[in-house]
N, C-alpha and C positions, 0 to 999 in steps of 0.2 A: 588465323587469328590466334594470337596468344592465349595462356588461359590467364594469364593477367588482366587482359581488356573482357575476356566470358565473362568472370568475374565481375568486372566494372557495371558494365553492361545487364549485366542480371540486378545488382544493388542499384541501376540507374533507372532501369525499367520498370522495378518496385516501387521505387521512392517516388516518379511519375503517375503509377496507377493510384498510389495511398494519396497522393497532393489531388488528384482527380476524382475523391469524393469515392473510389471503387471500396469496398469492407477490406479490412485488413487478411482475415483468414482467405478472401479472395484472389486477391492482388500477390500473398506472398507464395499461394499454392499454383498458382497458376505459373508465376513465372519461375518456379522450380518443376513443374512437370513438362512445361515447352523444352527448359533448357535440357533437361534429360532426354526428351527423346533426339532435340538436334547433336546432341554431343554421345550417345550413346546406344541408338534409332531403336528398337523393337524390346533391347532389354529394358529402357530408360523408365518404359513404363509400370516395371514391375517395382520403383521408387515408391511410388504415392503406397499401393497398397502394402508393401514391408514398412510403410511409417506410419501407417492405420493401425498394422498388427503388432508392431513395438506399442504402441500408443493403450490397446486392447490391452496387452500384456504389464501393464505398470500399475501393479496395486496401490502404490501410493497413491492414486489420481482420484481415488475411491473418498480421500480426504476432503477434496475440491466440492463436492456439491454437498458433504454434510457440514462443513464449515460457512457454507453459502447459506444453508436452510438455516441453521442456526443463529446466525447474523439477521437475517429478514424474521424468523419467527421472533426474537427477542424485539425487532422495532415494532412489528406490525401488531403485537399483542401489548402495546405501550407502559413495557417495564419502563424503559429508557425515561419514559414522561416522569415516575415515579423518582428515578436518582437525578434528574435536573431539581425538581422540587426541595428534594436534600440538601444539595449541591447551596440554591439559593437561599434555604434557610438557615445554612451554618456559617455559609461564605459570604452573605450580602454585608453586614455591616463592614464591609472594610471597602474604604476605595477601590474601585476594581474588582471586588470580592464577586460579582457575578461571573465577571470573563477570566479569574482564576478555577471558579466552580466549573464552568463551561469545559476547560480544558484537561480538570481532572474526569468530569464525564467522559470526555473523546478517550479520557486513557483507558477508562473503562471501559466503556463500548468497544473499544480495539484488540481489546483484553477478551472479548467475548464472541469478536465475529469476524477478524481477519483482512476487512476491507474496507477503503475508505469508505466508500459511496454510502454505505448505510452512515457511518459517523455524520457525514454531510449530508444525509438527509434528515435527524434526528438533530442536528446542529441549529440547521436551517429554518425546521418546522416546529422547532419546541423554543430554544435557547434565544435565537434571534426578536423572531417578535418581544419577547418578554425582558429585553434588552434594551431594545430599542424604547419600548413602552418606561422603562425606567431611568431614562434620558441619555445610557450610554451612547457613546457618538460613531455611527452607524459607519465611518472610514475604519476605525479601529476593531470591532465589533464582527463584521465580515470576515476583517484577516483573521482573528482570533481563530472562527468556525473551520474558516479554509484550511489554517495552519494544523489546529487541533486533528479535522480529519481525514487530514494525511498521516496520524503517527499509526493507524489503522494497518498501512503496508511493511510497517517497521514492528511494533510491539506485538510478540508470539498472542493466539496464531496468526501469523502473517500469511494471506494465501499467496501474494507475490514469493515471498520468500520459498513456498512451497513449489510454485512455478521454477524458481530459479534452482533448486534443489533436484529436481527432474532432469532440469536442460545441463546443468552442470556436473550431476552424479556425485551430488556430495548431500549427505543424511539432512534429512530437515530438519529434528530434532536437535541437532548443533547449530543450524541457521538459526533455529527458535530462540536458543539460548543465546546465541552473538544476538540476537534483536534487543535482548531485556535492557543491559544497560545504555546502551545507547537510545532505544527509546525514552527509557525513563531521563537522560540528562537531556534531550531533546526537547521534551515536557516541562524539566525545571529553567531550563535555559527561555521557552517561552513566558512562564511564569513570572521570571526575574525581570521580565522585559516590560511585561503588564504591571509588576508593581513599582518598576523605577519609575515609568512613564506617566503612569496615574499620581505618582508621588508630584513628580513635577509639574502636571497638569490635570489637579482631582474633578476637574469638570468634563472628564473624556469617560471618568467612571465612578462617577455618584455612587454613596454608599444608599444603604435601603433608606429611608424614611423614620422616625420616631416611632410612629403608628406599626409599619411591617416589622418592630422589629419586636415589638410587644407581645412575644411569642413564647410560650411557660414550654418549662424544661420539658414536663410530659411530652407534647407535642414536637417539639425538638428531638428528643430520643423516638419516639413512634416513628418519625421522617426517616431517621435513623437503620433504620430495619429494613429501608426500602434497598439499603445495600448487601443486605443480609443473601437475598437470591440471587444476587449478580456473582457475588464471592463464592457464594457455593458451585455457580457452572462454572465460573474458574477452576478452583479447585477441583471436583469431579473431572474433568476436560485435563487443565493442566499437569496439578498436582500428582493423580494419579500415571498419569506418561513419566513424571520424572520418578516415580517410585519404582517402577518399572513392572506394574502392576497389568496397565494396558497399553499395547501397541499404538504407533503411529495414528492409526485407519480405526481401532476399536478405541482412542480417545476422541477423534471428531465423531463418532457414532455416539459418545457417551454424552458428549457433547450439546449436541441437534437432541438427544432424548431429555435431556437436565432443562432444554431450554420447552421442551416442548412441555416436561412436568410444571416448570414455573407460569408457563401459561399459565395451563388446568388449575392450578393452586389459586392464581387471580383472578378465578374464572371468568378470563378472557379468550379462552381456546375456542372460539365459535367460529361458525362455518367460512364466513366470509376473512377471519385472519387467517384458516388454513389452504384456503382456496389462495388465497394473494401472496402466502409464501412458499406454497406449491409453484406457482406460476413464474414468480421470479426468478424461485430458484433454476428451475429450470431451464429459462431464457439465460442464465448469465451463466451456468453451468456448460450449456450446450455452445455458449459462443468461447468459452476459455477451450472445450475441446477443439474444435474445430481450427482453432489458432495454434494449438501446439502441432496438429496433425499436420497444418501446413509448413509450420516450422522445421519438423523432424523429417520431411523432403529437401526444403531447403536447405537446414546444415547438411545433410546425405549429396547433395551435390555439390556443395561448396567444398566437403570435404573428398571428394572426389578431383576437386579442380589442385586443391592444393594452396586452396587459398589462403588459409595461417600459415603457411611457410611462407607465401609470399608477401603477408603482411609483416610479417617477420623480418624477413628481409630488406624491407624497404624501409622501417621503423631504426633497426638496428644498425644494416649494414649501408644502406645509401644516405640515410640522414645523422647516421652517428648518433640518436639519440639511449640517454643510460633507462632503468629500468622505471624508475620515477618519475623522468620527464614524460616516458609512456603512457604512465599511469594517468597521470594530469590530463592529457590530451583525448585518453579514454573518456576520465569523467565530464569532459568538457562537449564532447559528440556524444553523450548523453543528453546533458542540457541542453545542446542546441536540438538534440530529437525529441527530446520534450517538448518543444516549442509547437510541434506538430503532430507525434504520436502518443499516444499512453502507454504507462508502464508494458501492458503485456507486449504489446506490439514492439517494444526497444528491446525487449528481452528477446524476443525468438527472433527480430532483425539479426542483433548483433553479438547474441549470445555466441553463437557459432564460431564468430572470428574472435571475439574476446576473451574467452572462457580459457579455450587451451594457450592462448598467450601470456593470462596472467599468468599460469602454472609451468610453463618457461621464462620466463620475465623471477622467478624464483617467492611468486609473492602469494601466502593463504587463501584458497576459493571459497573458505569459509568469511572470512573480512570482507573480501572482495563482493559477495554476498552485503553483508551492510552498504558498505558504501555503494553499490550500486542499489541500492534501496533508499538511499540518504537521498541520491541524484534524483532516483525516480521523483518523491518528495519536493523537490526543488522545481524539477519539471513540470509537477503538477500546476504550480502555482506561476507561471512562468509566460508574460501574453508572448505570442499574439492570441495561442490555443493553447494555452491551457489548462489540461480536463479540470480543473478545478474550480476554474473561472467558470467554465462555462455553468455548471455546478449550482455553482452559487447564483450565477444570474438568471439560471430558471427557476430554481425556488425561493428569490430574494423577494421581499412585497417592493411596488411599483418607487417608493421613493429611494431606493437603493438601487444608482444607476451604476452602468459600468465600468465608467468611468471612477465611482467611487468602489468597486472590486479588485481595478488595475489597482490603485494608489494603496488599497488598502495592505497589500501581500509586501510593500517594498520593506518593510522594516522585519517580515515576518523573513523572508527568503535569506535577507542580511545574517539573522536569527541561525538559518539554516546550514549556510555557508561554513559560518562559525564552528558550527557542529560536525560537520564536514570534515573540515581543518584538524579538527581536535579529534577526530576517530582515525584519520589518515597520521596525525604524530605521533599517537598514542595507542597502537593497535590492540594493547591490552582491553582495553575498554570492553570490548567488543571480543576477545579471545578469552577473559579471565575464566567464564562461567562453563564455558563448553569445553574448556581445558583440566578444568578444576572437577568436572560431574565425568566428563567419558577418560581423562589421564590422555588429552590428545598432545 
């Protein structure tokens, strides 16, 4: 057998055990350690554990579970409740002016913890009801949350980003930076979208009431303040990394400590939030290891078989296609793996064959980075499965069906596309700040 059809056959036997319900880190470790011992018998098995101890050896990774703690300890000690309240009292009088507030929270929250799933659960559990309760129309309202926390994998720290930075071998610190602006015009571009909409139809997003709005400066400025802690772990976290103050791994430790100080400040640090964000952490930490570990077997035999040269080949020299049509075609088996996998699982899939092609193909693995981050984004939101939806539909209350989840993402995805388009024409977007801070 060729190693062209190994190849096939290993990606086909994957994609079978992941559609069959089997765990991701199971389905892709296991049929990287059969195919190693059939193609290379007694040595094959000394793969898994050289990809444990690469794995052991990567201080960056050290990032991954204080950037997790720090994300669940800011929800579960309910600052977050605190800047939606802001949110709604400076933003409600305008049409729309909730599900514009909603969305500058997602940027914030993203801004503080890396990953969607918290954005969408503080989306879902705070924003929503109080949405819905204020007559916004609960088709528009879902996509808002959906949309807004996705920009969680895109706007630094991005722990996707961080994944992808490992698997790629390119500094995270410039993925961070190619995140900002793009994130950010991703946010306005959502924005834009809320207030043309609501302009044309102000009954999708009622402004507050006469009564809610009869609210004196004092307490307008007090609400105010509740932004004050979130900017400061920003800052502390980010700021300090760009000054070149603290490391990679000693700004998520600064990080996870800023957040756990603004607890204790709220004094909300009690037994039961550090118990829940222990617990979390730990569970979502343990399953991103265990996914890379199988990954870095996977690419180790893939790149044994030869498989980017023969992807290569067959892209370039049998189908004649130039280095853009590739690209296109890339981001498009993204989206369709969206459809079925989550970000990390597409990453360690096809990181392996994609990664060293873009960088023959002549094109930056730091953009490349974005846009495969844009797609993840797209993916999320994407039926039949995707992780977004489903998301939403276990923490939505019972009158928000699925069917109004599907419907809800179509204009938001449109949204996304858009932004897609415009980081793929315009690669500076995405290049100006990590070109501009390191002289790359």
């Amino acid at each position: 057998m060729s190693y062209e059809w190994i190849a096939l056959l290993m990606f086909s036997s994957m994609m079978l055990m992941l559609m069959s319900g089997q765990r991701v880190f199971g389905a892709i470790g296991f049929v990287a350690v059969v195919a190693a011992l059939f193609l290379w018998g007694d040595g094959g098995s000394e793969m898994g554990f050289s990809a444990a101890m690469k794995l052991m050896k990567w201080y960056p990774l050290l990032t991954l579970p204080l950037f997790i703690y720090m994300g669940y300890m800011l929800s579960e000690s309910g600052i977050a409740d605190d800047l939606y309240r802001m949110f709604h009292v400076w933003m409600g009088p305008l049409n729309g002016g909730l599900a514009i507030g909603t969305i500058g929270l997602m940027v914030i929250i993203s801004a503080m913890n890396g990953l969607s799933v918290a954005g969408m659960a503080i989306g879902a559990s705070i924003a929503l009801p109080e949405l819905l309760r204020r007559g916004y129309d609960k088709v528009m309202v879902t996509g808002v949350i959906q949309a807004g926390s996705s920009l969680g994998i895109l706007v630094p720290p991005s722990v996707v980003l961080v994944l992808y930075g490992m698997i790629a071998r390119q500094p995270v610190s410039q993925l961070w930076m190619a995140g900002v602006f793009p994130g950010l015009m991703m946010a306005t571009l959502f924005i834009v979208y809320i207030v043309i909409r609501c302009k044309i139809q102000p009954e999708l997003g009622p402004a507050l009431s006469a009564d809610e709005r009869r609210i004196g400066w004092a307490e307008k400025l007090r609400l105010l303040r509740a932004g004050i802690l979130p900017f400061f772990i920003f800052f502390s976290m980010t700021g300090l990394f760009l000054m070149g103050i603290t490391s990679l791994v000693e700004s998520s430790a600064v990080g996870a400590t800023a957040a756990t100080i603004a607890a204790l400040i709220k004094r909300r640090l009690t037994r039961q939030v550090v118990e829940n964000t222990i617990r979390k952490t730990l569970g979502v930490s343990c399953m991103f290891m265990w996914i890379i570990l199988a990954a870095l077997c996977f690419g180790a035999v893939f790149d044994g078989l030869g498989a980017v040269k023969a992807i290569e080949s067959f892209f370039v020299g049998q189908m004649g296609l130039g280095p853009w049509e590739i690209l296109i075609m890339m981001q498009l088996s993204y989206l369709l793996m969206g459809m079925f996998l989550d970000d990390t699982a597409m990453l360690v899939i096809v990181a392996p064959l994609y990664v060293p092609l873009v960088k023959i193909l002549g094109f930056d693995l730091v953009w490349y980075g974005v846009l495969y981050t844009i797609t993840c984004q797209i993916a999320y939101m994407t039926p039949p499965f995707g992780y977004n939806l489903f998301l939403m539909r276990a923490m939505a209350p019972p009158e928000v069906t699925l069917s109004d989840i599907y419907r809800s993402i179509t204009p938001f995805v449109a949204v996304m596309v858009l932004g897609l388009i415009i980081i793929m024409m315009f690669p500076e977007i995405a290049l100006w700040l990590p070109k501009t801070y390191y002289g790359r």
